[in-house]
C-alpha positions as CSV (number, residue, x, y, z in Angstrom):
1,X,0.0,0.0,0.0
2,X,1.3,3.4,-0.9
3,X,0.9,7.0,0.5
4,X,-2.3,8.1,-1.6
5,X,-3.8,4.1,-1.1
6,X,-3.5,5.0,2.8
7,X,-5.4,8.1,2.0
8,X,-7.7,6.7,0.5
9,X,-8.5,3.6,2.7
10,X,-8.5,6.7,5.9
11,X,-11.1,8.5,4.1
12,X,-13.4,5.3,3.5
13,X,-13.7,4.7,7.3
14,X,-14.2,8.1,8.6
15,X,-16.9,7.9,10.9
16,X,-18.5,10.8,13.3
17,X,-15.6,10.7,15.8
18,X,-12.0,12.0,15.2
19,X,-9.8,9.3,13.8
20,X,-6.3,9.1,15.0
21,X,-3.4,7.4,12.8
22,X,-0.8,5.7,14.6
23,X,2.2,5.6,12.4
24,X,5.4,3.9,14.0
25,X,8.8,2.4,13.0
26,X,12.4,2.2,14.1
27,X,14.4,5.6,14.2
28,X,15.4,6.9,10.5
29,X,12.6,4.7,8.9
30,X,11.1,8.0,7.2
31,X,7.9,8.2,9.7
32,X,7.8,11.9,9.7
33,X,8.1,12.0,5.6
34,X,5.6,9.4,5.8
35,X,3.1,11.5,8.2
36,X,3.7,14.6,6.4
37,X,3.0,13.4,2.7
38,X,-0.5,11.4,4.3
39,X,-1.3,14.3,6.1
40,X,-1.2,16.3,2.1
41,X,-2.9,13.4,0.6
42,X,-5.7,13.9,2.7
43,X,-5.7,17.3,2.0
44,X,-5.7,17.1,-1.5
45,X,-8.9,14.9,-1.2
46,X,-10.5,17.2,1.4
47,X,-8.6,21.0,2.5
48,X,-8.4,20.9,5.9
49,X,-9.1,17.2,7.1
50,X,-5.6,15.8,8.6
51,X,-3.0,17.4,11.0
52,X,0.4,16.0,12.2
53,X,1.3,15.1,16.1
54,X,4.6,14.2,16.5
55,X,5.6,12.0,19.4
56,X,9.0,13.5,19.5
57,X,7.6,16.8,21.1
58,X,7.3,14.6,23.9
59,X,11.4,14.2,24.5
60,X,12.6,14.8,28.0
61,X,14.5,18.2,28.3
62,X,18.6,17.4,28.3
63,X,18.9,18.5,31.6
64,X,16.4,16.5,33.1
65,X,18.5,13.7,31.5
66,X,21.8,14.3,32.0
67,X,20.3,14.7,35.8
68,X,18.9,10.9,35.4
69,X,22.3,9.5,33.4
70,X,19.9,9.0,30.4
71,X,21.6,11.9,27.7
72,X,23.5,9.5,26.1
73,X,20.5,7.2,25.5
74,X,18.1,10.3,24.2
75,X,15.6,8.6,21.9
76,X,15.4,5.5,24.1
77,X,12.0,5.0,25.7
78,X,12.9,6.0,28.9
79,X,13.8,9.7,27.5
80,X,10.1,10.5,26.6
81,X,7.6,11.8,28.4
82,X,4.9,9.0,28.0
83,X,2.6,10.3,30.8
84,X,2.2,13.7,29.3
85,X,1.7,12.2,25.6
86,X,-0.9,9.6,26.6
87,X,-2.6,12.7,27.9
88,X,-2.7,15.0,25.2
89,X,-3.8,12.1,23.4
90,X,-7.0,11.7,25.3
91,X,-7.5,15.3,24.9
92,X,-7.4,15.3,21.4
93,X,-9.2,12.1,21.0
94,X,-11.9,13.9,22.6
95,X,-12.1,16.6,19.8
96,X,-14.1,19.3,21.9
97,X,-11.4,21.8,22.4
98,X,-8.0,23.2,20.7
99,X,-5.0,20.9,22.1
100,X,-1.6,22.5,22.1
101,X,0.7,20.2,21.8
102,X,4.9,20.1,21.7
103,X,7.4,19.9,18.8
104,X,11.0,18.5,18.7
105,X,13.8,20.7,17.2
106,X,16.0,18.4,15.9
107,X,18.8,21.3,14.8
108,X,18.3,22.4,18.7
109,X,18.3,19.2,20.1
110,X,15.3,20.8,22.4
111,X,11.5,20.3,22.4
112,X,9.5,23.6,21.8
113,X,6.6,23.7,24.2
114,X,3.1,24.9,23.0
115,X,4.6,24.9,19.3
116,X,1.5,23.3,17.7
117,X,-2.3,24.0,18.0
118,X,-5.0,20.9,17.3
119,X,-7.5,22.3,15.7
120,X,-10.8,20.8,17.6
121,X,-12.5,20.1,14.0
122,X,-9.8,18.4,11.9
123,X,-11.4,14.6,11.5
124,X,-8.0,13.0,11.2
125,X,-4.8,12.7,13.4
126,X,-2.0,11.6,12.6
127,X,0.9,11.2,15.2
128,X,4.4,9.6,14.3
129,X,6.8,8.1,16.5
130,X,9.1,5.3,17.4
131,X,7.4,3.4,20.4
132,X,4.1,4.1,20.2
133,X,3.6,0.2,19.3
134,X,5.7,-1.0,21.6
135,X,4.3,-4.0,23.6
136,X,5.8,-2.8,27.3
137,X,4.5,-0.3,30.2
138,X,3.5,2.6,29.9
139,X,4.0,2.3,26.1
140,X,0.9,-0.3,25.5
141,X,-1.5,2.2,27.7
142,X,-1.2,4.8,24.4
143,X,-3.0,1.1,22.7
144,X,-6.7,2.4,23.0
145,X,-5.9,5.5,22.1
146,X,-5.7,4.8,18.1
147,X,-8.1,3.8,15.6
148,X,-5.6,2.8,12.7
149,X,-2.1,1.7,13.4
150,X,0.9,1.8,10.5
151,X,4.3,0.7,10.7
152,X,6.9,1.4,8.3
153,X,9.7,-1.6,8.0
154,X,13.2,-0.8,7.0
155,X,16.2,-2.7,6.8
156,X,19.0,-2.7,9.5
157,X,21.8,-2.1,6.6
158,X,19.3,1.1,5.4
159,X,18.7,2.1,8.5
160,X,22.3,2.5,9.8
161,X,23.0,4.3,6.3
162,X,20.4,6.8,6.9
163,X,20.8,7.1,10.7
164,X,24.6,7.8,10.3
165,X,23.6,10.2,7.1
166,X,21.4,12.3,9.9
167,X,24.5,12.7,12.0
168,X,26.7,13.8,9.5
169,X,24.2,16.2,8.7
170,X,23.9,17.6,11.9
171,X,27.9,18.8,12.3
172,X,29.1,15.1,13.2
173,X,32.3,14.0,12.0
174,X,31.6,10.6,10.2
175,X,33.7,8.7,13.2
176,X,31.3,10.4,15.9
177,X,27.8,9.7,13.6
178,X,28.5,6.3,13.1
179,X,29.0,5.8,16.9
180,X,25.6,7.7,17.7
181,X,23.8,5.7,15.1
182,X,25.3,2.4,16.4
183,X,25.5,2.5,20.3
184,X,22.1,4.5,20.6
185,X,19.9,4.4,17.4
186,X,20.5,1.3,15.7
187,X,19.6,-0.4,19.4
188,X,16.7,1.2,19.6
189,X,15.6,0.3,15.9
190,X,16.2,-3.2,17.0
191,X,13.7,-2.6,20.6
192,X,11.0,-1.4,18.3
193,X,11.4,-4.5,15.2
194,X,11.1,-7.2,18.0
195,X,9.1,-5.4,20.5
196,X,6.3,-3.5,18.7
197,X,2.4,-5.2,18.5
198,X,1.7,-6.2,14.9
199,X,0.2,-3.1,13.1
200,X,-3.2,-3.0,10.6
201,X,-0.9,-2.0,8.1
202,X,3.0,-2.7,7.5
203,X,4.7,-0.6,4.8
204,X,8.2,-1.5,3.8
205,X,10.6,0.4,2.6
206,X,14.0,0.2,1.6
């Protein structure tokens, strides 16, 4: 199934309630590219009918986790803030007011609080993110929470090419992204590929 299929088969099950689009996958599998290009699919089809909720809004600040010992492991499941996301989902599940919500700056390194506004009448929500699949507490509480889960499957080889791309990207020299992508990212691609529940729809890529 490709991006406008997924469009498509979103729009056929709209019902009277807000639907909300769970689309996970390991670190560098191309969720937010993915959730971006549904969320214009949609709104080719119909202006104004999908927004974007990004999980990674919801990373802990780095000084909370250099004061835990976690900044090293930023992006592992422990460095989110699961409690506060599996609230604002409820909230915008709800539909009955605007939710303000967070958004990583990946250049920054920082999350920017109150950076995005959910509109109360946009019928579809999508949110993006690593773990929000994974089988373990408090990641399986978000479970309830969605009416259509995706997950995008990329291989390890790909993954490590694009992770270690990212770092480079971002002022790395090549010795010091390959070590980011392999002692943090690459294990945390490997969490999420054995841990996650099985999705309604796997897309691979790669």
């Amino acid at each position: 199934m490709q991006t406008e299929e997924l469009a498509d088969h979103i729009l056929a099950r709209l019902g009277p309630a807000r639907t909300i689009v769970a689309i996970a996958g390991a670190p560098g599998a191309g969720k937010s590219t993915l959730a971006e290009a549904l969320c214009a699919a949609l709104d080719r089809r119909q202006a104004g009918v999908a927004a974007v909720m990004p999980m990674d809004g919801y990373h802990l600040d780095n000084a909370l986790l250099d004061a835990r010992g976690l900044r090293a492991r930023k992006g592992s499941p422990p460095t989110f803030d699961v409690d506060g996301l599996a609230r604002d989902l409820a909230r915008v599940r709800a539909a009955d007011r605007p939710v303000i919500v967070p958004v990583f700056d990946r250049d920054l390194d920082l999350a920017r609080a109150g950076a995005r506004e959910i509109a109360p009448e946009v019928p579809v929500i999508v949110i993006e993110g690593n773990y929000l699949l994974l089988d373990q507490e408090p990641w399986r509480a978000l479970a309830p929470l969605f009416d259509l889960t995706v997950f995008v499957a990329v291989p390890e080889a790909e993954l490590e090419r694009r992770l270690i791309a990212r770092w480079l990207h971002h002022g790395h020299d090549p010795e010091a992204a390959r070590a980011r992508a392999l002692g943090n990212d690459i294990p945390n691609a490997r969490l999420v590929a054995a841990g996650s529940r099985a999705a309604d729809i796997t897309l691979r890529q790669g």
